[in-house]
C-alpha positions in Angstrom: -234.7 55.4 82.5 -233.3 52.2 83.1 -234.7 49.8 85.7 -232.5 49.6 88.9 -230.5 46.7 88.6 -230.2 45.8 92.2 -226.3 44.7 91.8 -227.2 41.7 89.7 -226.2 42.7 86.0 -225.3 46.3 84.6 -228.1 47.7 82.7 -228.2 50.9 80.9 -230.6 52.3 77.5 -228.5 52.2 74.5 -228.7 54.9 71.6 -230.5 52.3 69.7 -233.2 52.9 73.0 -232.4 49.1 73.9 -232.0 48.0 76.8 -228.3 46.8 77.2 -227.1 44.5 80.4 -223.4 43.3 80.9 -222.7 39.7 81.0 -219.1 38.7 81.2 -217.7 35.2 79.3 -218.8 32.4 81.8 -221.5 34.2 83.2 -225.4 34.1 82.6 -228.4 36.3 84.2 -232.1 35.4 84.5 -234.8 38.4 84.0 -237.0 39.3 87.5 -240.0 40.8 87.1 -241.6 43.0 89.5 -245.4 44.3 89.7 -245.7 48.0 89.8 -248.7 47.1 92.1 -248.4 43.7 93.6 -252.1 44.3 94.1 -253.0 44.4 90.7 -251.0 41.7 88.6 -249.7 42.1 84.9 -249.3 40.0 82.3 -246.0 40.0 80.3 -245.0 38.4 77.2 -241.1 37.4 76.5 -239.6 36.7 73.5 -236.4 35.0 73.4 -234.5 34.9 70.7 -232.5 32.7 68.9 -232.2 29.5 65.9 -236.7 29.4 67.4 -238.1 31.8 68.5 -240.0 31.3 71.6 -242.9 33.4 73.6 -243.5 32.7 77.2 -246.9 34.3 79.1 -245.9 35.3 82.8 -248.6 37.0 85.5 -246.7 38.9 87.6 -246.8 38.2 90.5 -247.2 35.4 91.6 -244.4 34.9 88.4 -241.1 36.7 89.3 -239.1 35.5 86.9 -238.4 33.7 83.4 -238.0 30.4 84.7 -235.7 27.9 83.5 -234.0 30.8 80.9 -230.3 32.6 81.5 -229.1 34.8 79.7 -225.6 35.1 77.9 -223.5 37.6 76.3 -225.0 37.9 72.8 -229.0 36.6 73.5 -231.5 38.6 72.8 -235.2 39.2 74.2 -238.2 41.1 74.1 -240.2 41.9 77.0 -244.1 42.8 75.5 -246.8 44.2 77.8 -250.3 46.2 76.9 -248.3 49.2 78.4 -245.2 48.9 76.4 -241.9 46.7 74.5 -238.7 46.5 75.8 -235.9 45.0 74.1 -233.0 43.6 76.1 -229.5 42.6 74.5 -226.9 41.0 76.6 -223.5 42.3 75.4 -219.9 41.5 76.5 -219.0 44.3 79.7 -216.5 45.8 76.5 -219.3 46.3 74.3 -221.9 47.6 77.5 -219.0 50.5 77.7 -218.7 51.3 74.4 -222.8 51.5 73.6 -223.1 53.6 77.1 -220.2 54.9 78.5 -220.6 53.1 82.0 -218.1 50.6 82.9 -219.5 47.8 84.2 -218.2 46.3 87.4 -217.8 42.5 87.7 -220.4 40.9 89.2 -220.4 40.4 92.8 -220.2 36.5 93.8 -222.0 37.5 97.2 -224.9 39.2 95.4 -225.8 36.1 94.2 -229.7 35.4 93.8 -230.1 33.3 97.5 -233.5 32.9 97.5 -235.1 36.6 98.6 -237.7 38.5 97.3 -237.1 42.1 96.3 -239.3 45.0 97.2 
C-alpha cells in the first residue's frame, strides 16, 4: 500500500513493487518523513541517486524531511530502514499512468508546503 500522499505528489506501487510519484516538467518534490510513533524515533537511511551516489542518516523526528534535496522527474532514491527498503522513482505524470493506471492530477499551487506539520 502506498503511503498517503497528502495532495503533494501522486504516488502509487509499480509492478516492479517501486514506489512511483508524479513530477511534471518544471516541478520538483522533497521526501517527508513521518514517525509511526513520534514517541519512539527511527532512524532512516536515503540513498539518492545519481553521477555519486550519496547516503544521508535522518532520526525521525525531530528530522522530517531530506533537507536541502528535490526531487525531479527521472531521480531516483532509496529509503533504508531496519524494518524495510523502499525505492522511489520520480517519473513524468505520462509515464506514472502508464506504470499504474492512475492519472495523476497537476499539482495544486495552494497545497504548497507553507510551513505546517502533518499528523
Amino acid at each position: 500500500m502506498a503511503p498517503r500522499v497528502y495532495g503533494l505528489s501522486p504516488a502509487a506501487v509499480a509492478p516492479s513493487g517501486s514506489l512511483v510519484a508524479a513530477v511534471a516538467t518544471g516541478e520538483a518534490v522533497w521526501l517527508g518523513f513521518q514517525a509511526v510513533d513520534p514517541s519512539q524515533p527511527a532512524t532512516v537511511r536515503v540513498r539518492v541517486e545519481g553521477d555519486e551516489p550519496t547516503d544521508v542518516e535522518l532520526v525521525v523526528p525531530p528530522d522530517s524531511r531530506l533537507a536541502g534535496q528535490m526531487f525531479r522527474s527521472g531521480d531516483r532514491a532509496t529509503v533504508l530502514s531496519e524494518e524495510a527498503s523502499v525505492a522511489i522513482e520520480f517519473v513524468s505524470p505520462e509515464s506514472f499512468q502508464e506504470l499504474t493506471g492512475i492519472v495523476a492530477e497537476p499539482l495544486d499551487p495552494d497545497s504548497a508546503y507553507k510551513g505546517w506539520r502533518l499528523p
